[in-house]
N, CA, C and O atoms as a Maestro MAE file, in Angstrom:
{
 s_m_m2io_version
 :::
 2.0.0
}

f_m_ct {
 s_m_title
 :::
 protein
 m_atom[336] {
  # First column is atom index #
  i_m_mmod_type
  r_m_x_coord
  r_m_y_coord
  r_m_z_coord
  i_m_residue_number
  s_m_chain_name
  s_m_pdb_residue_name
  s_m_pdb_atom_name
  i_m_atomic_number
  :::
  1 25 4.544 -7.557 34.282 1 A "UNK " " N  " 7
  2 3 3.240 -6.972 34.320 1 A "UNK " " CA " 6
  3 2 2.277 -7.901 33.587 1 A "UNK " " C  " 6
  4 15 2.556 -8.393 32.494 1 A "UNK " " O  " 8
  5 25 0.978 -8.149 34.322 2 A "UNK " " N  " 7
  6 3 -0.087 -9.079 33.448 2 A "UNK " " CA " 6
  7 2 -0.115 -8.561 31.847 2 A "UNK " " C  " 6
  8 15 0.004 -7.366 31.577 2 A "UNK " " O  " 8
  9 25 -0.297 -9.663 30.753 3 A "UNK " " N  " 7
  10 3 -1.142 -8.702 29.889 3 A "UNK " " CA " 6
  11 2 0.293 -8.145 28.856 3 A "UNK " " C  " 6
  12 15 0.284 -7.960 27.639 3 A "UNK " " O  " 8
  13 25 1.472 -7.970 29.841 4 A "UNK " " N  " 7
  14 3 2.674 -6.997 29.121 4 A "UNK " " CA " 6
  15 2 3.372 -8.342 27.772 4 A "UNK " " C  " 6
  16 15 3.897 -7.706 26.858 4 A "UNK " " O  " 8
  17 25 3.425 -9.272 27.620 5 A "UNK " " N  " 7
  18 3 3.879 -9.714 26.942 5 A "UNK " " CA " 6
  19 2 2.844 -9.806 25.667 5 A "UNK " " C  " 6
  20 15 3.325 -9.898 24.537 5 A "UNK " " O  " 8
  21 25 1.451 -9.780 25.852 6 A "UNK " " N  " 7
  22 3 0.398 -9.772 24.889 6 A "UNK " " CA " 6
  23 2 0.535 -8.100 23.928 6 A "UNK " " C  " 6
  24 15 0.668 -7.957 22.713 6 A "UNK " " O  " 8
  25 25 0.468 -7.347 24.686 7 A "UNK " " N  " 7
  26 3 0.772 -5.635 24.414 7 A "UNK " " CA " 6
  27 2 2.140 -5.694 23.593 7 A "UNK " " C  " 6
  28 15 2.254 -5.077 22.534 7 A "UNK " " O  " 8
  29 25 3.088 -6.400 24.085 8 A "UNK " " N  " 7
  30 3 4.363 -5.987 23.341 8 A "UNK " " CA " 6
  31 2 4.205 -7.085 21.999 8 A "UNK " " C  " 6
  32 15 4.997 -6.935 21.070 8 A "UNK " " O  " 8
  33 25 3.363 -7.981 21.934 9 A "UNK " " N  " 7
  34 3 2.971 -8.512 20.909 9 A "UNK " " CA " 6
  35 2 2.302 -7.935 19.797 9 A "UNK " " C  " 6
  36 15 2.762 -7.903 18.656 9 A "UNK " " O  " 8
  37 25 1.160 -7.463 20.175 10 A "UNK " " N  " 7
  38 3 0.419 -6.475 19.392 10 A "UNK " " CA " 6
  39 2 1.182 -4.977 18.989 10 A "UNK " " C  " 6
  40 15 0.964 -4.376 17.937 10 A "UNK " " O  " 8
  41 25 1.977 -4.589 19.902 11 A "UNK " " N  " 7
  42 3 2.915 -3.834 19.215 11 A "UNK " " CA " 6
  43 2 3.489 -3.782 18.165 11 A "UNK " " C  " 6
  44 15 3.377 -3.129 17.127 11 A "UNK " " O  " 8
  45 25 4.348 -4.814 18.672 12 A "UNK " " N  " 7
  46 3 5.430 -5.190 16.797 12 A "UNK " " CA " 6
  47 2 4.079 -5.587 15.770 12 A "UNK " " C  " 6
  48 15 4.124 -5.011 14.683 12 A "UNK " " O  " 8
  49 25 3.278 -6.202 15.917 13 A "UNK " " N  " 7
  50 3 2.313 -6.367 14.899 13 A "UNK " " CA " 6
  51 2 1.546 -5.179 14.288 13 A "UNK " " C  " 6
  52 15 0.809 -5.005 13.318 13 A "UNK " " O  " 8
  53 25 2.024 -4.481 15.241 14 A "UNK " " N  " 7
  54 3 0.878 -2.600 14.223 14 A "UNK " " CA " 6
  55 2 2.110 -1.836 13.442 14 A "UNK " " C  " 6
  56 15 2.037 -0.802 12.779 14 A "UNK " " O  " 8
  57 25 3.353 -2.716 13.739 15 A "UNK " " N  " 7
  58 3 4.027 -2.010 12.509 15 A "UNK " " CA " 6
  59 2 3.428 -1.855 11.223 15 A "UNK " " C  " 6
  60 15 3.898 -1.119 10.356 15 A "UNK " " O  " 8
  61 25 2.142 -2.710 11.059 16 A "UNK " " N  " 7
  62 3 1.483 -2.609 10.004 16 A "UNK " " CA " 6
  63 2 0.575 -2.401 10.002 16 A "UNK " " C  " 6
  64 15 0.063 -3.497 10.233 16 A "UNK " " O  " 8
  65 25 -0.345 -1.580 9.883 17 A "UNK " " N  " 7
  66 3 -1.908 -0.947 10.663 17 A "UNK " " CA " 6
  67 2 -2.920 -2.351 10.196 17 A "UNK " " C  " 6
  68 15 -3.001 -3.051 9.187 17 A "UNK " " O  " 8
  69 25 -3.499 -2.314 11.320 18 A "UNK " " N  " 7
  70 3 -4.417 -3.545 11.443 18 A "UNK " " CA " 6
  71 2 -5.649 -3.241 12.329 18 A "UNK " " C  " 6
  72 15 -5.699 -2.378 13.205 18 A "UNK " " O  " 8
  73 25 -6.763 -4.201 11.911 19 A "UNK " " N  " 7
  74 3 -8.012 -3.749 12.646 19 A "UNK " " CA " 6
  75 2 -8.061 -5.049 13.945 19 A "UNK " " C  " 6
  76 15 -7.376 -6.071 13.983 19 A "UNK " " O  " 8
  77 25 -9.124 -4.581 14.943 20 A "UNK " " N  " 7
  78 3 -9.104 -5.881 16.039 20 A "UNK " " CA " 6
  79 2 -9.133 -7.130 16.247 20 A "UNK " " C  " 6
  80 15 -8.723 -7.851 17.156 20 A "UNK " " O  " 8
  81 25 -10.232 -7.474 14.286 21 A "UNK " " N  " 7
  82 3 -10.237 -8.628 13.987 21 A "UNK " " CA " 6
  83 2 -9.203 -9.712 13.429 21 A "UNK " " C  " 6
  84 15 -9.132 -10.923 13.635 21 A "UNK " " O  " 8
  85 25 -8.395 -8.817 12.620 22 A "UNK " " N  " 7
  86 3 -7.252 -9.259 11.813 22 A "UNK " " CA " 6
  87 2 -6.046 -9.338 13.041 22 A "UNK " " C  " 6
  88 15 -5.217 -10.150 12.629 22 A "UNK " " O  " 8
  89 25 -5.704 -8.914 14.130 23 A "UNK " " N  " 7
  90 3 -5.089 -8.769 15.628 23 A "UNK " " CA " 6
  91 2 -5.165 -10.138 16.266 23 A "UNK " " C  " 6
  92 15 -4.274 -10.909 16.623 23 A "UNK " " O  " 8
  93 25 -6.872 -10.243 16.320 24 A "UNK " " N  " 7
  94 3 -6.955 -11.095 17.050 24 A "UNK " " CA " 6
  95 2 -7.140 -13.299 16.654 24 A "UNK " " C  " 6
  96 15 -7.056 -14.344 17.298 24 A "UNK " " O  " 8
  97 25 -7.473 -12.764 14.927 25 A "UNK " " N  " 7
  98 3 -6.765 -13.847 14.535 25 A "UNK " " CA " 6
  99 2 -5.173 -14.535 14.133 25 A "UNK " " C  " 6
  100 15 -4.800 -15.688 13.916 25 A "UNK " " O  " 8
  101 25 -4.455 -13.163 14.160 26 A "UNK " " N  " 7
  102 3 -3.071 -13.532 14.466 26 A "UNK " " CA " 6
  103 2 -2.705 -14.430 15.419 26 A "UNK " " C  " 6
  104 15 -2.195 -15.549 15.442 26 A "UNK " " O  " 8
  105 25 -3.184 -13.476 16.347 27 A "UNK " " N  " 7
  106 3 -2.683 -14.290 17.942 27 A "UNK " " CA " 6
  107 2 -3.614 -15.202 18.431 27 A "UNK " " C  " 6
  108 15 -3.217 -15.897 19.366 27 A "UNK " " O  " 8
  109 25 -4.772 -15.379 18.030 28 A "UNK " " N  " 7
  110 3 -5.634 -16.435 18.355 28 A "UNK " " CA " 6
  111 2 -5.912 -16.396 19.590 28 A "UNK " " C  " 6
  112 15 -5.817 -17.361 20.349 28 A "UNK " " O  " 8
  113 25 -6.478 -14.662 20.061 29 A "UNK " " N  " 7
  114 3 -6.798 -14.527 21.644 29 A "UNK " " CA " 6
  115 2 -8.601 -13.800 20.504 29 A "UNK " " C  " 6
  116 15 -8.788 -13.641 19.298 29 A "UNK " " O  " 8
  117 25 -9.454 -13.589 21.688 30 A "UNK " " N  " 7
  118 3 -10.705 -13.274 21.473 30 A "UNK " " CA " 6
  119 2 -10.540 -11.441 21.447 30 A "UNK " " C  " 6
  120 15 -9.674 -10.747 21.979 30 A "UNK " " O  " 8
  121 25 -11.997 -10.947 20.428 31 A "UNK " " N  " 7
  122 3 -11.428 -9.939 20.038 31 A "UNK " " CA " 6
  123 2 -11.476 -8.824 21.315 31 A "UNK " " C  " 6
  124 15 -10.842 -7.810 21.609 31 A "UNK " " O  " 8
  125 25 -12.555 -9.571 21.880 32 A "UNK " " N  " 7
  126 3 -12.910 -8.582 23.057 32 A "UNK " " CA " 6
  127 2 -11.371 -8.613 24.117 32 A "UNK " " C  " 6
  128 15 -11.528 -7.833 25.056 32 A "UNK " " O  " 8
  129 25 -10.359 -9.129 24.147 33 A "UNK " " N  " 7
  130 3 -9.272 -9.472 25.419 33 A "UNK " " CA " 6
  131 2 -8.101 -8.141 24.344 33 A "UNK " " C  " 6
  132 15 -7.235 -7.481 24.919 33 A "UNK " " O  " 8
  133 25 -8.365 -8.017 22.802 34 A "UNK " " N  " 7
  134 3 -7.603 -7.680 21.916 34 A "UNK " " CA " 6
  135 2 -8.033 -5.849 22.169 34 A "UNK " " C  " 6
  136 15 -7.206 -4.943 22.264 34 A "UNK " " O  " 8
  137 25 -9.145 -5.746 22.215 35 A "UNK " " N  " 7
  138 3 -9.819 -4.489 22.902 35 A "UNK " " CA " 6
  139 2 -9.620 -4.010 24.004 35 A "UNK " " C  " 6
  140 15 -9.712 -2.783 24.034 35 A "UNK " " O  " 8
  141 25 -9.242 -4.790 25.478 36 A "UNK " " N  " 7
  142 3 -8.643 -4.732 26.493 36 A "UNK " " CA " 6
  143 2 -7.102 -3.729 26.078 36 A "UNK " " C  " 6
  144 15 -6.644 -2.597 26.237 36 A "UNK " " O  " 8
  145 25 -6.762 -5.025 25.471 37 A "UNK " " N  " 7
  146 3 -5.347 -4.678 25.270 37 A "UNK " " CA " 6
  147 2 -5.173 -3.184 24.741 37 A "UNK " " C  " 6
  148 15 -4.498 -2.347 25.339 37 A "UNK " " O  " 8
  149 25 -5.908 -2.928 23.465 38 A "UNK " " N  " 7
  150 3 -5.800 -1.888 22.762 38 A "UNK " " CA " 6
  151 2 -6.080 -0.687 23.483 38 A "UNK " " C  " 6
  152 15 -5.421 0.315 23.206 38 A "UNK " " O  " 8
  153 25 -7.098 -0.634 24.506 39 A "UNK " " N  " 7
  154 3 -7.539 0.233 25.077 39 A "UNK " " CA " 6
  155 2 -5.613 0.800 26.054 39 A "UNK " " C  " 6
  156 15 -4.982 1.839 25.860 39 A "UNK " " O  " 8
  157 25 -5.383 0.052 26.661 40 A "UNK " " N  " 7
  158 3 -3.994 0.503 27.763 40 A "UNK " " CA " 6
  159 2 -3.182 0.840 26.635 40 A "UNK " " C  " 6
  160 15 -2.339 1.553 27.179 40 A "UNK " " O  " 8
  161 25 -2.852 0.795 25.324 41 A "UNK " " N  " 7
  162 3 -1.730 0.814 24.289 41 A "UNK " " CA " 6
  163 2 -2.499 2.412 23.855 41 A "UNK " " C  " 6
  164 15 -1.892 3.230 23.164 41 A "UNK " " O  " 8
  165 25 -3.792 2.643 24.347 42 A "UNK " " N  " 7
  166 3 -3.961 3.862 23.164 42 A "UNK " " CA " 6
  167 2 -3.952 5.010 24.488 42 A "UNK " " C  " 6
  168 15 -3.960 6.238 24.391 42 A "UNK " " O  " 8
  169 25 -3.939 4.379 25.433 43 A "UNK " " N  " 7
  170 3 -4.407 5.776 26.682 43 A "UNK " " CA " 6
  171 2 -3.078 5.878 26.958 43 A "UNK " " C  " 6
  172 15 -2.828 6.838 27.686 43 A "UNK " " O  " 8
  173 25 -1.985 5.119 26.579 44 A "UNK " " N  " 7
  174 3 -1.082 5.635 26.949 44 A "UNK " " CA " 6
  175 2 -0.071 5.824 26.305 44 A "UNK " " C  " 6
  176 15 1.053 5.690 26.787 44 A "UNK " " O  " 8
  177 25 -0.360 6.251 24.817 45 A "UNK " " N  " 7
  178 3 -0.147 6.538 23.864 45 A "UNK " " CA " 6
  179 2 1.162 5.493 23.201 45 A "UNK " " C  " 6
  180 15 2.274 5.963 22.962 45 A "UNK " " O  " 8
  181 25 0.905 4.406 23.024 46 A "UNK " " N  " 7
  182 3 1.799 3.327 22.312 46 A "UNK " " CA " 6
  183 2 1.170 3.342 20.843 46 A "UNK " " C  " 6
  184 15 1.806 3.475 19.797 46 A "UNK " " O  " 8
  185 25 -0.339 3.161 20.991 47 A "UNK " " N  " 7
  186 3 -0.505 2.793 19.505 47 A "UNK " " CA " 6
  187 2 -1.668 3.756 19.062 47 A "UNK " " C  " 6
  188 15 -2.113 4.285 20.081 47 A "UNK " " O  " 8
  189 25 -2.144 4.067 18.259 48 A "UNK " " N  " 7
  190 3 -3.357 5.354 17.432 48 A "UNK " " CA " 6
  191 2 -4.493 4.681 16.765 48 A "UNK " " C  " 6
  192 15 -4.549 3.671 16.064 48 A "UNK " " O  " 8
  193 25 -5.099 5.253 17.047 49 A "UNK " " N  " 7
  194 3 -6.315 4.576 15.807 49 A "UNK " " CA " 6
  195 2 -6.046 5.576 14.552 49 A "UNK " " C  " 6
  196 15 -5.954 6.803 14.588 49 A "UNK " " O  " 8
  197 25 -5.942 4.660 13.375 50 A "UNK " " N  " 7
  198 3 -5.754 5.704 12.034 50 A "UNK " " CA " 6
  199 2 -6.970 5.820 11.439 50 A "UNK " " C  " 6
  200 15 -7.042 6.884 10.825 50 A "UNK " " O  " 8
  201 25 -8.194 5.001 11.353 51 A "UNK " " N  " 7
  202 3 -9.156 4.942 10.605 51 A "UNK " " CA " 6
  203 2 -10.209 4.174 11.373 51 A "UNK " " C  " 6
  204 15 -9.940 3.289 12.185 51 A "UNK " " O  " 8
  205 25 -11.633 4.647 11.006 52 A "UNK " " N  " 7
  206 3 -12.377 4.336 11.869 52 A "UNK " " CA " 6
  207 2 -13.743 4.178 10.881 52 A "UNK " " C  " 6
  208 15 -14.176 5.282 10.552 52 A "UNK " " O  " 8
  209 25 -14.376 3.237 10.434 53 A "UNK " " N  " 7
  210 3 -15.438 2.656 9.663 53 A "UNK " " CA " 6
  211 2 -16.368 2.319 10.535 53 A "UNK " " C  " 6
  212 15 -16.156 1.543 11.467 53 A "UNK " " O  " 8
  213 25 -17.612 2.947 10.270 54 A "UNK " " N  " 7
  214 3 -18.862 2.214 11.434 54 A "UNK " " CA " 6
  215 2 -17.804 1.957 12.982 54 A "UNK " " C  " 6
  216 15 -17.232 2.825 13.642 54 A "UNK " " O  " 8
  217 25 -17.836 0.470 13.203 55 A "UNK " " N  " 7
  218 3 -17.626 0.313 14.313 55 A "UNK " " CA " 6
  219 2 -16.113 -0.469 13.980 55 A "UNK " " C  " 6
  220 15 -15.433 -0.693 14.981 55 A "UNK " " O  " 8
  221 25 -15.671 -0.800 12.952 56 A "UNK " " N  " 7
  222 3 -14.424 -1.097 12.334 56 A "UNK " " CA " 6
  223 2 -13.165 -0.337 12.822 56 A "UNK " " C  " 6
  224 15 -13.243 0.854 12.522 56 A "UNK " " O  " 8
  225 25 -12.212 -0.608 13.376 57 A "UNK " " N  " 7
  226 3 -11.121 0.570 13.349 57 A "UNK " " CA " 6
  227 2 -9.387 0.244 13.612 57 A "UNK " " C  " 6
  228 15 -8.868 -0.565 14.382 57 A "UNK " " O  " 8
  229 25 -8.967 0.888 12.975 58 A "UNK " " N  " 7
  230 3 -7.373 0.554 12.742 58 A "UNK " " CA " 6
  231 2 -6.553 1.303 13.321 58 A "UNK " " C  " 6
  232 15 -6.562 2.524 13.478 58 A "UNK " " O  " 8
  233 25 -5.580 0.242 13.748 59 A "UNK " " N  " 7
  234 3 -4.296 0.746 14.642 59 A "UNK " " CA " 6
  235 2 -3.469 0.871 14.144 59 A "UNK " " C  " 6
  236 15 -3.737 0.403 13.037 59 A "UNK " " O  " 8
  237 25 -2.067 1.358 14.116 60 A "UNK " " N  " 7
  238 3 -0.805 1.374 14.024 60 A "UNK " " CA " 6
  239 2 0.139 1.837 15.381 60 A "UNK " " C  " 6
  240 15 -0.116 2.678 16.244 60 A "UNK " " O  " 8
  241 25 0.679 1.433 15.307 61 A "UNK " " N  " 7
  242 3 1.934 1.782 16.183 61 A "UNK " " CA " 6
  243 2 2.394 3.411 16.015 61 A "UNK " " C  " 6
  244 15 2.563 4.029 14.964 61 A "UNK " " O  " 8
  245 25 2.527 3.857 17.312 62 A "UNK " " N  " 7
  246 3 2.972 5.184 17.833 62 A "UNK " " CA " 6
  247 2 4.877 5.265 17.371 62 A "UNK " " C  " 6
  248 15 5.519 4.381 16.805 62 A "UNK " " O  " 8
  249 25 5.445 6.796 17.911 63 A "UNK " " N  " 7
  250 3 6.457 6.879 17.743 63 A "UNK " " CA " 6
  251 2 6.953 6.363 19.488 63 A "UNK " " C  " 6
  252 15 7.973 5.707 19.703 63 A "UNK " " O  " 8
  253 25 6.258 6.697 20.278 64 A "UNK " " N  " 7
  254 3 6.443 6.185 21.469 64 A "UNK " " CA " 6
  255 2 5.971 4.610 21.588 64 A "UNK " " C  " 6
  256 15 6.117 3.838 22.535 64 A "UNK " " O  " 8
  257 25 5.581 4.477 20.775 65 A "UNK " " N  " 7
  258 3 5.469 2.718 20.942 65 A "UNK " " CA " 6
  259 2 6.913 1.799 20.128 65 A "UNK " " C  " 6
  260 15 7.513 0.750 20.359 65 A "UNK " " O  " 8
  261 25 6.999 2.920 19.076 66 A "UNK " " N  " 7
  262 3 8.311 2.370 18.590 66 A "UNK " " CA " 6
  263 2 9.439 2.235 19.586 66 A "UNK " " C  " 6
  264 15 10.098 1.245 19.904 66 A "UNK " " O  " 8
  265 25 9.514 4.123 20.201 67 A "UNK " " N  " 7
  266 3 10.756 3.340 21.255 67 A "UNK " " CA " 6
  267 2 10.421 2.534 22.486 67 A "UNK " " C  " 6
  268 15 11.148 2.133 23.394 67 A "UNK " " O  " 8
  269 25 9.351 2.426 22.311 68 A "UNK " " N  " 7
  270 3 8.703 1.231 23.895 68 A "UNK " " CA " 6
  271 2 9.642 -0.129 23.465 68 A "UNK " " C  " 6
  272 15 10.489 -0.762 24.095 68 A "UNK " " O  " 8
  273 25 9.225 -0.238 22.435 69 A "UNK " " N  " 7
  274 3 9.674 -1.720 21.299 69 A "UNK " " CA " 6
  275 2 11.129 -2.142 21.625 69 A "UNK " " C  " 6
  276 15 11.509 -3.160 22.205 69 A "UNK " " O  " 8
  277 25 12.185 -0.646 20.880 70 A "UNK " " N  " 7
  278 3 13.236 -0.535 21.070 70 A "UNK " " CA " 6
  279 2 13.747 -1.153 22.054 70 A "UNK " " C  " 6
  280 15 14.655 -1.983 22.025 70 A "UNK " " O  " 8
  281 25 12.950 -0.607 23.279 71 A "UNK " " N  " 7
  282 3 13.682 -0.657 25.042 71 A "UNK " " CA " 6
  283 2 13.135 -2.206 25.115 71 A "UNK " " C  " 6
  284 15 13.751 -2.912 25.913 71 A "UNK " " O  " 8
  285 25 12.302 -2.690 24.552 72 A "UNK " " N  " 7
  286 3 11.847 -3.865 25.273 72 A "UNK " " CA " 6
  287 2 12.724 -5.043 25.119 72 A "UNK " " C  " 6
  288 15 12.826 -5.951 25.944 72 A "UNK " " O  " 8
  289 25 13.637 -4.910 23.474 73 A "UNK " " N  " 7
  290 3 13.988 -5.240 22.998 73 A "UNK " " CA " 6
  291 2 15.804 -5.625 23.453 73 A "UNK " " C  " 6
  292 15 16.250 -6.757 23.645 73 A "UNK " " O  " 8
  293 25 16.453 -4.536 23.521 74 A "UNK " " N  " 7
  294 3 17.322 -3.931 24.284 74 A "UNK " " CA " 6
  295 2 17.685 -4.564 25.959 74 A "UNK " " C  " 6
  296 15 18.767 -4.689 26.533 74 A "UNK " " O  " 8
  297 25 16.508 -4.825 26.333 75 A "UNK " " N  " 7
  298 3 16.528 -5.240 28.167 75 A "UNK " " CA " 6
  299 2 16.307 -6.694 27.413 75 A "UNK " " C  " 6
  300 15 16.484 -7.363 28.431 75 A "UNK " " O  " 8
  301 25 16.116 -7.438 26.648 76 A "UNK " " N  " 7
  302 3 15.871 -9.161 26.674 76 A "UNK " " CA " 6
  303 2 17.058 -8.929 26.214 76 A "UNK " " C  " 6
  304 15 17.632 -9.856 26.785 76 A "UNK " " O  " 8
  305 25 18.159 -8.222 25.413 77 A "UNK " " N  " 7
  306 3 19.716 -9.226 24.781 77 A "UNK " " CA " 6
  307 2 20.892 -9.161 25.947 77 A "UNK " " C  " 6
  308 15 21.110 -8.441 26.921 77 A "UNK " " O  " 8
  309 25 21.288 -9.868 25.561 78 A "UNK " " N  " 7
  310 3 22.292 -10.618 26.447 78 A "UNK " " CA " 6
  311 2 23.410 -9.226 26.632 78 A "UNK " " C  " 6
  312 15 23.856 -8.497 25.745 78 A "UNK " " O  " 8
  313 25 23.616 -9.191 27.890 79 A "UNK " " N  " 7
  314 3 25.016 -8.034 28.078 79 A "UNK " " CA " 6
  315 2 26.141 -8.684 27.410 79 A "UNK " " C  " 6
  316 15 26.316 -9.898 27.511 79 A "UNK " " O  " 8
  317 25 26.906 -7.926 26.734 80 A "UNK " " N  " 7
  318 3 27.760 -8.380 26.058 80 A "UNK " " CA " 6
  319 2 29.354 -8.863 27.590 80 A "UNK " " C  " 6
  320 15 29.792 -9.977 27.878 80 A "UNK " " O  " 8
  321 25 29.619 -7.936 27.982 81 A "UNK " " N  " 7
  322 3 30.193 -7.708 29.047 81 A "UNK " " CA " 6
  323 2 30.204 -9.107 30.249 81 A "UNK " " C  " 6
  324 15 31.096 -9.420 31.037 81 A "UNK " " O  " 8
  325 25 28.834 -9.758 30.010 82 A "UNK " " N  " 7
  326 3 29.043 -10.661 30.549 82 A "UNK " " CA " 6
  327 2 29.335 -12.029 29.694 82 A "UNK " " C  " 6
  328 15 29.125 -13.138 30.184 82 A "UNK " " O  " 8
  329 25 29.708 -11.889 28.713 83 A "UNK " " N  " 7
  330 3 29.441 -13.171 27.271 83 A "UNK " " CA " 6
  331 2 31.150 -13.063 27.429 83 A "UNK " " C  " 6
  332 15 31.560 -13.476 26.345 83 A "UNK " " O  " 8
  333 25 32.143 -12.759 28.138 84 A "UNK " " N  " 7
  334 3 33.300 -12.523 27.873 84 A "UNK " " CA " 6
  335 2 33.824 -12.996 28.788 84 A "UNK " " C  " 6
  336 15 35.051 -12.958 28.884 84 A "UNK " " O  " 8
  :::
 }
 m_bond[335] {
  # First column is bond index #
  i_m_from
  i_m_to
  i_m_order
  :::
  1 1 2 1
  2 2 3 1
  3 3 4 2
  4 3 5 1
  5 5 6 1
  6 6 7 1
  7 7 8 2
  8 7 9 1
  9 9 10 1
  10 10 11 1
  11 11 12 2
  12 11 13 1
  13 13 14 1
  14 14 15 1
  15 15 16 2
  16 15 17 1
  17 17 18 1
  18 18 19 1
  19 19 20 2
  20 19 21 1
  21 21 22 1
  22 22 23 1
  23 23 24 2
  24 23 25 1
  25 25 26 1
  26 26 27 1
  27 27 28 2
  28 27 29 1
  29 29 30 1
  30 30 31 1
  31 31 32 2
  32 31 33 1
  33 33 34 1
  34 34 35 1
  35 35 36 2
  36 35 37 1
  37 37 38 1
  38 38 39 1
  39 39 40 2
  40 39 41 1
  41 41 42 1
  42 42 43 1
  43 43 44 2
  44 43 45 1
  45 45 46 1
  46 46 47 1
  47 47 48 2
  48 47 49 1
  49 49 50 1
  50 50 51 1
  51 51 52 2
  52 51 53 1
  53 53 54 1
  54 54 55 1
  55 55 56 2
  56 55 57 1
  57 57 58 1
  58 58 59 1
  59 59 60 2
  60 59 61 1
  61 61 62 1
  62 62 63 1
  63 63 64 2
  64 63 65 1
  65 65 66 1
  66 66 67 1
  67 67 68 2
  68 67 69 1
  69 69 70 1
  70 70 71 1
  71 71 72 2
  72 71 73 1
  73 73 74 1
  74 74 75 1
  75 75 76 2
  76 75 77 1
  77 77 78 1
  78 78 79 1
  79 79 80 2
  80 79 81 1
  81 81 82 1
  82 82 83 1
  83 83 84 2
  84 83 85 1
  85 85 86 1
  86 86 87 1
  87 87 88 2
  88 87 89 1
  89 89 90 1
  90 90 91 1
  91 91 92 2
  92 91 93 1
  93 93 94 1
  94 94 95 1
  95 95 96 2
  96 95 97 1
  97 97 98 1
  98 98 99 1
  99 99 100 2
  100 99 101 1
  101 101 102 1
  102 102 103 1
  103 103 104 2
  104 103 105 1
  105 105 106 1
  106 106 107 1
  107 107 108 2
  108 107 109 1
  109 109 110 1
  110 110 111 1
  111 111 112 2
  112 111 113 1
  113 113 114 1
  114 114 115 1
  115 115 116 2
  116 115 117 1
  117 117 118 1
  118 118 119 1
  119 119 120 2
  120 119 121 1
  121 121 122 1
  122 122 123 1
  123 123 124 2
  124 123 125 1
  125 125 126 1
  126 126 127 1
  127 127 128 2
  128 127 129 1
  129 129 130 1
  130 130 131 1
  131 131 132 2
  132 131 133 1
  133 133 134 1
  134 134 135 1
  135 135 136 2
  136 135 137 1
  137 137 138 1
  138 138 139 1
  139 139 140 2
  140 139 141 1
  141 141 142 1
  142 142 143 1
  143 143 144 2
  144 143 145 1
  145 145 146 1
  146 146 147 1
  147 147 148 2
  148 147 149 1
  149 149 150 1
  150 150 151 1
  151 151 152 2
  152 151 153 1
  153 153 154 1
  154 154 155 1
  155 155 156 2
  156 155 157 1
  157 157 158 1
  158 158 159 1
  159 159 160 2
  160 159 161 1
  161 161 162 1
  162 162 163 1
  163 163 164 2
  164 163 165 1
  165 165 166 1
  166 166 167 1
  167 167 168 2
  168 167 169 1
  169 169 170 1
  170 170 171 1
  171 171 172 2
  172 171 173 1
  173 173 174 1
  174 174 175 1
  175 175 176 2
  176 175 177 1
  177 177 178 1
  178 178 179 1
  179 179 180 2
  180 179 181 1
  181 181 182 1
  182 182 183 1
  183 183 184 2
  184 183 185 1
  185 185 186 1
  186 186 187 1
  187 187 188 2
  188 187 189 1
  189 189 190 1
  190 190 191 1
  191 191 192 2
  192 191 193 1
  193 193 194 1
  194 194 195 1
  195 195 196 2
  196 195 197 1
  197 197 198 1
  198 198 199 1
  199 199 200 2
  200 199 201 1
  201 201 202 1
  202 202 203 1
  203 203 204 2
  204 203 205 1
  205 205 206 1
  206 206 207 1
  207 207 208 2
  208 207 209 1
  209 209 210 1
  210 210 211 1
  211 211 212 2
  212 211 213 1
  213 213 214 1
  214 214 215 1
  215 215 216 2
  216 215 217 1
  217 217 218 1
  218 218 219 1
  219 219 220 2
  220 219 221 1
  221 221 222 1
  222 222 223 1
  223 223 224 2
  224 223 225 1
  225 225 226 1
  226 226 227 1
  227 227 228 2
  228 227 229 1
  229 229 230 1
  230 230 231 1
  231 231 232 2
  232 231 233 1
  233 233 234 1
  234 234 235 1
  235 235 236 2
  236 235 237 1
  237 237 238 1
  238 238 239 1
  239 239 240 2
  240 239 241 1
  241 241 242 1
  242 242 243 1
  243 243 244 2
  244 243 245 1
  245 245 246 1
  246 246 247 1
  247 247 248 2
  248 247 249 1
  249 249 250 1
  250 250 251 1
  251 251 252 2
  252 251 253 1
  253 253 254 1
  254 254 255 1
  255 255 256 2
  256 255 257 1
  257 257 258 1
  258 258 259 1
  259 259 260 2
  260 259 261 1
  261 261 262 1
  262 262 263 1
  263 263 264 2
  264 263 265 1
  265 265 266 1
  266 266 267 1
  267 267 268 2
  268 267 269 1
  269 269 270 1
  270 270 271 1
  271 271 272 2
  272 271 273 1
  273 273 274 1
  274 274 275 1
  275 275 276 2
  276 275 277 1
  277 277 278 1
  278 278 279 1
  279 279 280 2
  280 279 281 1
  281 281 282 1
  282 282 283 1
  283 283 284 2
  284 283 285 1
  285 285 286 1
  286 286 287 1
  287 287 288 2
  288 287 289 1
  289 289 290 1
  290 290 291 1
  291 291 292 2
  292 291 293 1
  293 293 294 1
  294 294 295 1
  295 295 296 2
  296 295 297 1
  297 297 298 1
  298 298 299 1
  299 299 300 2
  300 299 301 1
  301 301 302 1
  302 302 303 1
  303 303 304 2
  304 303 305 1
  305 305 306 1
  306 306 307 1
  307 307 308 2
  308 307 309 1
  309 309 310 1
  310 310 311 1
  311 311 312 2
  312 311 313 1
  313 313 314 1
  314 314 315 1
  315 315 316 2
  316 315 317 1
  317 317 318 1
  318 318 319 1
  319 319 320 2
  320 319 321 1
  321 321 322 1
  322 322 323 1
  323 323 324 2
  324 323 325 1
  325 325 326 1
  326 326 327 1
  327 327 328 2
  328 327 329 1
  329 329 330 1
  330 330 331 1
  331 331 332 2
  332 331 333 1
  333 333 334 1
  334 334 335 1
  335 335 336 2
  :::
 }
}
């Protein structure tokens, strides 16, 4: 999926609540593409806004984003079954 490897990026990164700016100098994408992103992670409930200042506002990671993580995680390791 476009976009899905950026999302599962910003995922593991709201294990620690973070705002768009601090997001988007991590990854060194623009904040407005980081807003994109955030927008599909919050409508479909992966990640929350916890706090919201003026126009400032912070994410963290969902319990459904945790097991999004889990599964994403899970489908990249190697079958064991075939390592044998």
């Amino acid at each position: 999926m476009k976009g899905g490897m950026t999302r599962t990026m910003l995922l593991r990164s709201l294990l620690e609540p973070k705002n768009r700016l601090q997001l988007s100098q991590e990854f060194g994408i623009d904040w407005k593409a980081v807003d994109g992103h955030m927008a599909k992670l919050l409508r479909y409930g992966l990640a929350a806004e916890v706090m919201a200042v003026g126009t400032c506002r912070v994410y963290t990671i969902t319990q459904k984003g945790r097991r999004a993580l889990e599964l994403a995680d899970k489908r990249q390791e190697p079958d064991s079954a075939e390592c044998t």
